[in-house]
N, C-alpha and C positions, 0 to 999 in steps of 0.2 A: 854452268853448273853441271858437274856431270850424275848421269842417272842411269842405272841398270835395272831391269824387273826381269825376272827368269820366270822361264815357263816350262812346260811339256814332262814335270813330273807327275809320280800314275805308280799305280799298284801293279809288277807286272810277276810273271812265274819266271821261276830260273831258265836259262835259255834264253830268255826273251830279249828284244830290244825296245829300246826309248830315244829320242832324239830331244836331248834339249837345247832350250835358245833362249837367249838373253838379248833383249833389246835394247840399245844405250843410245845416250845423246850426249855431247857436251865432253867426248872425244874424238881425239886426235887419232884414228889406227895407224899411221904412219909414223908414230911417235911413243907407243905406247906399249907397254908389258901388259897381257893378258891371259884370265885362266879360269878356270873351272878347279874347286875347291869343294871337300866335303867332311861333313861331322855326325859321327853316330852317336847315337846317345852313351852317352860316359867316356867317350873317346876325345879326344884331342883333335884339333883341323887339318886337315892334309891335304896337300896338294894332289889333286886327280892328274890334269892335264895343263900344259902353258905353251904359248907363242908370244915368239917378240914381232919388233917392227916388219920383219925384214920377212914374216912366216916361217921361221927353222919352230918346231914341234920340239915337247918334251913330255913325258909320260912317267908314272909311279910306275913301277914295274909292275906293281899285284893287276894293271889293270892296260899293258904294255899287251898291242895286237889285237886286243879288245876296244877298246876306247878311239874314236879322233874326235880331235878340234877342228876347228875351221873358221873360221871368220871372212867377213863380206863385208867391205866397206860399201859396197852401194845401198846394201841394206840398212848398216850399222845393227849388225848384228854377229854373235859368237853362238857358233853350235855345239855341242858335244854327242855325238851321236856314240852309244853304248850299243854294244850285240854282248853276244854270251855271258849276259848277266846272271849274277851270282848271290845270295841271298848276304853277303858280306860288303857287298857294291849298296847294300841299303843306307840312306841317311839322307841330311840336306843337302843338298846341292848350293852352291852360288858360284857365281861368275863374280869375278875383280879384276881390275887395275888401276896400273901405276906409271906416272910417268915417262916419257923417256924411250926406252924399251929398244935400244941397241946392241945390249950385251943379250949372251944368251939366255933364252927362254927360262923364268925362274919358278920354280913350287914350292918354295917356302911362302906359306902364307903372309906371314912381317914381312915379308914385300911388297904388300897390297896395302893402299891405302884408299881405293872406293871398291862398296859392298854393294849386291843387291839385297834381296828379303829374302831367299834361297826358294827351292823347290824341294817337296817331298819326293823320295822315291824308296818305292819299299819292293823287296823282291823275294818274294815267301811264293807257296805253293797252296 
C-alpha cells in the first residue's frame, strides 16, 4: 500500500527558506515518477518540482533556481527544499507518484496517481 505524509510546512517572510519532506512506504524509487505539487486558494494544481527513476529533475519555471528536489531512497523519503521565497510560492504542498517513472521527469498533475494530505506554506511578511 503505498503512503505519503508531507511535512516541514510554516509560515515564513519573503526571502526565506523551507525544506520540505515527504515520507513514503510502499514504493518502488527505482521505478517510480515523483513530485512536489501545489494549489492556492482559487487556483488550479500545478506542478512545482518532478524526478523520474533515473534522478534527471524538472522545475515550473516561476520557481526554476529557486526550488530542488531530491529524494533518498535509504530514507524513502522526497525533499523540496525552497530559498528565495515569494509570497506567491504560498499554498499546499503535496508530494505524489506514479508508476513506472522511465520517461522524463512529469508536472502535469493527471500524472499522479498517489497523494499525500499536503503541507501548508504561507509566505507574507
Amino acid at each position: 500500500q503505498v503512503r505519503l505524509v508531507e511535512s516541514g510546512g510554516d509560515l515564513v517572510q519573503p526571502g526565506g527558506s523551507l525544506r520540505l519532506s515527504c515520507v513514503t512506504s510502499g514504493i518502488n524509487y527505482d521505478n517510480s515518477y515523483m513530485a512536489w505539487l501545489r494549489q492556492a486558494p482559487g487556483k488550479a494544481r500545478e506542478g512545482v518540482a518532478a524526478v523520474n527513476s533515473f534522478g534527471d529533475t524538472d522545475y515550473a519555471g516561476s520557481v526554476k533556481g529557486r526550488f530542488t528536489i531530491s529524494k533518498d531512497n535509504t530514507k524513502n523519503t522526497l525533499t523540496l527544499q525552497m530559498n528565495a521565497l515569494k509570497p506567491e510560492d504560498s499554498g499546499m504542498y503535496y508530494c505524489a507518484t506514479s508508476p513506472r517513472g522511465r520517461g522524463s521527469p512529469l508536472l502535469q498533475p493527471s500524472a499522479y496517481n498517489h497523494w499525500g494530505q499536503g503541507t501548508q506554506v504561507t509566505v507574507s511578511s
